[in-house]
C-alpha positions as CSV (number, residue, x, y, z in Angstrom):
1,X,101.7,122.5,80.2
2,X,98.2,121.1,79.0
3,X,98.0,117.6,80.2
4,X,96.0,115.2,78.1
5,X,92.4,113.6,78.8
6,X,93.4,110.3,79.2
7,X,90.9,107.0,79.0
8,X,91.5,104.2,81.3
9,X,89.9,100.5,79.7
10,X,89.5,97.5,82.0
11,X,90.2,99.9,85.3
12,X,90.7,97.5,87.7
13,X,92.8,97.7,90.4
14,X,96.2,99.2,88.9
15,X,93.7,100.9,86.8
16,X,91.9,102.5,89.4
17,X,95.0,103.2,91.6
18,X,96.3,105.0,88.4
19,X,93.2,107.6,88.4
20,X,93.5,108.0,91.5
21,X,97.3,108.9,91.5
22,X,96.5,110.9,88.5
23,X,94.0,113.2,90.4
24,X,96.0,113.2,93.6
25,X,99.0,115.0,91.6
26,X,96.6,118.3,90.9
27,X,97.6,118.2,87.7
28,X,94.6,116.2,86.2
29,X,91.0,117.7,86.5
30,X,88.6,114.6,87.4
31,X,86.5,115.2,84.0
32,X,89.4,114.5,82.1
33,X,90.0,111.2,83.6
34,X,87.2,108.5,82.2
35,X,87.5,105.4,83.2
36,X,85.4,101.6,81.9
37,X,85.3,98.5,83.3
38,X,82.4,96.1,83.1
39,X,81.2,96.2,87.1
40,X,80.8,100.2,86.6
41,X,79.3,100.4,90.2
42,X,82.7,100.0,91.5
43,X,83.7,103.1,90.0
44,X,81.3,104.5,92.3
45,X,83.9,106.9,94.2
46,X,85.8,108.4,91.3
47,X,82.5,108.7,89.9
48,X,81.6,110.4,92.5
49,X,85.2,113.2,92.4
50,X,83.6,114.0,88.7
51,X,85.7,110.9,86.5
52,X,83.4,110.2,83.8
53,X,82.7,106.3,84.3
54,X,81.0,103.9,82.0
55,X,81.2,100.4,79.9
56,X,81.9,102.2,76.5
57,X,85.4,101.7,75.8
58,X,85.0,102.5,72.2
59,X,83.5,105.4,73.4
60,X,86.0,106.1,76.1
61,X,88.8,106.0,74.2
62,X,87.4,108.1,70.7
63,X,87.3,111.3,73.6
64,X,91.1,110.7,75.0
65,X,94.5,111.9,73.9
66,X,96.0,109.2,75.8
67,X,94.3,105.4,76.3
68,X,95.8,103.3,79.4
69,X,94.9,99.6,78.5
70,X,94.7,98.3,82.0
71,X,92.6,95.1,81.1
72,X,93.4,91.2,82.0
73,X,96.3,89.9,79.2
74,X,93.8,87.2,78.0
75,X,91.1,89.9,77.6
76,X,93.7,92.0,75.0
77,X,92.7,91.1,72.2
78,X,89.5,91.7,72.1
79,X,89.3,95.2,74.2
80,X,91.9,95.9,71.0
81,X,89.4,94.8,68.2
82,X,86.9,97.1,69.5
83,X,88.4,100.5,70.1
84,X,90.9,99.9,67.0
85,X,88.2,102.1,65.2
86,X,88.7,105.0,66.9
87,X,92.3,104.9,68.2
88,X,93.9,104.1,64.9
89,X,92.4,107.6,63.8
90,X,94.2,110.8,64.7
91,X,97.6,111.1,67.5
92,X,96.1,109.0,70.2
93,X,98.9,107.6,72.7
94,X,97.9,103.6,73.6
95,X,99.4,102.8,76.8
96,X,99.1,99.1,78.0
97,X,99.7,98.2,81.5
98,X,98.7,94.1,80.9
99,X,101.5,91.6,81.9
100,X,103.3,90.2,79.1
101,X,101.6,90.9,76.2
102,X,104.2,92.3,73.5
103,X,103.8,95.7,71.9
104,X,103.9,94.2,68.2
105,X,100.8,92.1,68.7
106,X,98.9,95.6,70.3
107,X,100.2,97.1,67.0
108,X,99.3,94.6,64.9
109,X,95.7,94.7,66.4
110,X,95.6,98.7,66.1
111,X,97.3,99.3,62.9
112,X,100.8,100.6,62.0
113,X,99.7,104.1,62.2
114,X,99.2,103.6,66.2
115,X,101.7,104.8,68.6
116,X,101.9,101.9,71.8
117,X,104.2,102.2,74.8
118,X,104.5,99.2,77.4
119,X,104.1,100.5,80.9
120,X,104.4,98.7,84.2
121,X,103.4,100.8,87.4
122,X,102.7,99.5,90.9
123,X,99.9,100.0,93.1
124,X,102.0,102.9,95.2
125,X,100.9,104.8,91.9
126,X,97.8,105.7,93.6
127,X,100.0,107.5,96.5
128,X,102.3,108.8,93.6
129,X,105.0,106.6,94.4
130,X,105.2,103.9,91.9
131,X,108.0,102.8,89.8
132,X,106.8,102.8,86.6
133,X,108.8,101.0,84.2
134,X,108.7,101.8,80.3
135,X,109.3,100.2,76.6
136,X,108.3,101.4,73.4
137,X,109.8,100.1,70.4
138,X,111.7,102.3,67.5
139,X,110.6,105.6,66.4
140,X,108.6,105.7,69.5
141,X,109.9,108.8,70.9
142,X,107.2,111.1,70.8
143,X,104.7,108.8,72.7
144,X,107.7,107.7,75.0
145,X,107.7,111.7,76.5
146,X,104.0,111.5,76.6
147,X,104.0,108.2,78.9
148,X,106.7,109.7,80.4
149,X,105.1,113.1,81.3
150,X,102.0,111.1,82.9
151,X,104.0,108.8,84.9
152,X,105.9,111.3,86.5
153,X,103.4,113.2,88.3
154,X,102.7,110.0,90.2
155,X,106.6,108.5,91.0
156,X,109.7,107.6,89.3
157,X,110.1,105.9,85.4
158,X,112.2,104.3,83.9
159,X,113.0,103.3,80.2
160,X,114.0,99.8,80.2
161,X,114.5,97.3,77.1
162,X,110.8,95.7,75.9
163,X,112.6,92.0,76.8
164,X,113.3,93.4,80.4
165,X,109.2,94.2,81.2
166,X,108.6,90.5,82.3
167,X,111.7,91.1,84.9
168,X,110.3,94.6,85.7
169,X,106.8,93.4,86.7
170,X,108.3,90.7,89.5
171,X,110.9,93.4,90.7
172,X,108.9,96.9,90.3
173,X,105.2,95.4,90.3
174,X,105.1,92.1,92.0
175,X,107.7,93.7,94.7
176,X,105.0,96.0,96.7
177,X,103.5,92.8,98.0
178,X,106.8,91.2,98.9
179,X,107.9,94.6,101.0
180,X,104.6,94.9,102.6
181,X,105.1,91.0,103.7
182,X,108.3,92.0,104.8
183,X,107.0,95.3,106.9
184,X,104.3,93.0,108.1
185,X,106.7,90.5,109.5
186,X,108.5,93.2,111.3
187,X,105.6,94.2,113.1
188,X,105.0,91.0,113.7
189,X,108.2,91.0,116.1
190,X,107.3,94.2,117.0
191,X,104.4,93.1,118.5
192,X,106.3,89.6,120.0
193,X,108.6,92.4,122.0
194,X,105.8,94.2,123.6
195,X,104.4,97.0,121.0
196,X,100.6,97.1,120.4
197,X,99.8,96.3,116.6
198,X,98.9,99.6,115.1
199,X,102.5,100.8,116.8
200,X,104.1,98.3,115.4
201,X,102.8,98.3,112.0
202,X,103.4,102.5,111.9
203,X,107.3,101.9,113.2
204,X,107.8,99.1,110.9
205,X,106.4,100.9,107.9
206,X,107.9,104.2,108.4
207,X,111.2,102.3,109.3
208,X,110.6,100.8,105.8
209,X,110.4,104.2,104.0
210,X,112.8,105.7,106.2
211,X,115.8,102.7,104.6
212,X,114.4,103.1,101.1
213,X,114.6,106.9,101.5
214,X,118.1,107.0,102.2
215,X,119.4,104.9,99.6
216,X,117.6,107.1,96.9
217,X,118.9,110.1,98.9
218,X,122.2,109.4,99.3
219,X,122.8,106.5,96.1
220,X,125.0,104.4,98.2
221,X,124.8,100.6,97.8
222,X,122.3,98.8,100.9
223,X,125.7,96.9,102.3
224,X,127.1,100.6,103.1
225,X,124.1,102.0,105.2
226,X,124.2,98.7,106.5
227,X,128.1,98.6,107.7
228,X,127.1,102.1,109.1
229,X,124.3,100.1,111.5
230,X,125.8,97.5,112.8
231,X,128.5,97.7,115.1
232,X,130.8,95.0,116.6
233,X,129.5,92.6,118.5
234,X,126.1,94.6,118.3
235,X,122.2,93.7,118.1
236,X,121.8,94.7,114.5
237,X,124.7,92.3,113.1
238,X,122.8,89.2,115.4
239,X,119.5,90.1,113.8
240,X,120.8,90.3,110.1
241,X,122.8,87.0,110.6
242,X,119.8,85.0,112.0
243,X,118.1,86.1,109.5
244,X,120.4,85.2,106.8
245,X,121.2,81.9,108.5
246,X,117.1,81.1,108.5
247,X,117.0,82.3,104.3
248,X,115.7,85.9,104.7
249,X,118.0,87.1,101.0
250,X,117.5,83.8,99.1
251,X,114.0,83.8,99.8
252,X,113.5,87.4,98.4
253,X,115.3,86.4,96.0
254,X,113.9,83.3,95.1
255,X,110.3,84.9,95.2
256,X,111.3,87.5,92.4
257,X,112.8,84.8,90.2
258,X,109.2,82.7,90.5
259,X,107.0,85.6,89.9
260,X,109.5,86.6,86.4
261,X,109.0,83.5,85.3
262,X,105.2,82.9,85.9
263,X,104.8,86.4,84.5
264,X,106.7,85.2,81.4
265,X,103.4,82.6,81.6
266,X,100.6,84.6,81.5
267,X,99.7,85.9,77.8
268,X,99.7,83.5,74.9
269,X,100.1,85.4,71.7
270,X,97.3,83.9,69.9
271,X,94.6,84.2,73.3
272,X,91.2,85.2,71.5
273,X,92.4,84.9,67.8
């Protein structure tokens, strides 16, 4: 399979963790990777591995099969008036990774003619591990497989609904941070019960990956792996409880809820008009 040259505007850091990701699958020389952002010395590194770098995104994005719009929501619009030129010409896929900012105002922006998909990886992209979660809306299918054939070679997709990407960036996007707070309060009592901190951090975190391994694995519900822990009477069942008891589930949950609706918050449909 050929893969496309693909442009990254406003590569930041999802956009740079996406590059990254994208070379570390093998399937993605570095020269077909460009990436722009304003601060182009921080691009210094994938500069570096051969990525063409610059501040062009007109430019950019003429030269790509596939443009991955990875620039702040209020900065849209205007990243949109500029390369509309070039990427309402011709097959280009538009990708857009921004928080809340609908595909019908991208397409209003770039013309009818312009295929746009909604995407919404995590940071683990750059380790190909993200969840990446997708919308596109009707007659969309043809740039749906091509989002879908980049995403893949760094984690798992999804397709969801375009009214369910505000709920996927607080569970999918937003949620890295909260399980890395979580890992970092285990090792935190790790290092309460005697472990030195790198120890702890390293048993914690593969702990971590070790539980969220064996639910993909085996597709079971959490409760059931958890039943198959805890034992009368036991350690595990005290620890779970006091957790519980101090808030540990409606905290999590409270968290995700809070970052959906700030999400929701963030792009104004008429920011830069």
């Amino acid at each position: 399979m050929t893969r496309p040259s693909i442009a990254i505007i406003g590569a930041g850091n999802i956009g740079v963790a996406i590059a990254r990701g994208l070379l570390a699958s093998g399937e993605y020389a570095p020269g077909s990777v460009a990436l722009t952002r304003r601060k182009v010395q921080a691009l210094a590194e994938l500069e570096a591995r051969g990525c063409p770098v610059g501040r062009d995104n007109r430019e950019a994005a003429r030269g790509a099969d596939a443009v991955i719009l990875a620039v702040q929501p209020q900065q849209m619009n205007g990243v949109l008036d500029e390369i509309a030129p070039v990427v309402s010409q011709g097959s280009k896929v538009v990708i857009s990774v921004a928080t809340g900012v609908p595909i019908a105002d991208i397409a209003a922006r770039l013309g009818p003619g312009c295929a746009v998909v909604r995407a919404m990886p995590n940071t683990a992209i750059s380790v190909r591990e993200s969840m990446t979660c997708l919308a596109v809306r009707a007659a969309a299918d043809d740039a749906l497989a091509a989002s879908r054939a980049i995403f893949d070679t760094v984690g798992k997709t999804i397709v969801v609904a375009e009214e369910e990407m505000t709920a996927a960036t607080a569970l999918a996007a937003c949620g890295v941070a909260f399980f890395l707070r979580a890992i970092r309060a285990a090792s935190q009592g790790g290092i309460e019960i005697g472990f030195h901190s790198g120890d702890a951090i390293e048993m914690a975190a593969q702990t971590a990956r070790g539980a969220a391994t064996l639910l993909l694995a085996e597709k079971n519900h959490p409760e059931f792996e958890i039943d198959r822990v805890t034992t009368p009477k036991g350690c595990t069942i005290a620890g779970l409880n006091q957790m519980e008891h101090d808030g540990f589930s409606s905290a999590m949950i409270r968290g995700i809820v809070l970052s959906a609706a700030k999400a929701a918050e963030l792009y104004k449909g008429d920011a830069g008009r």
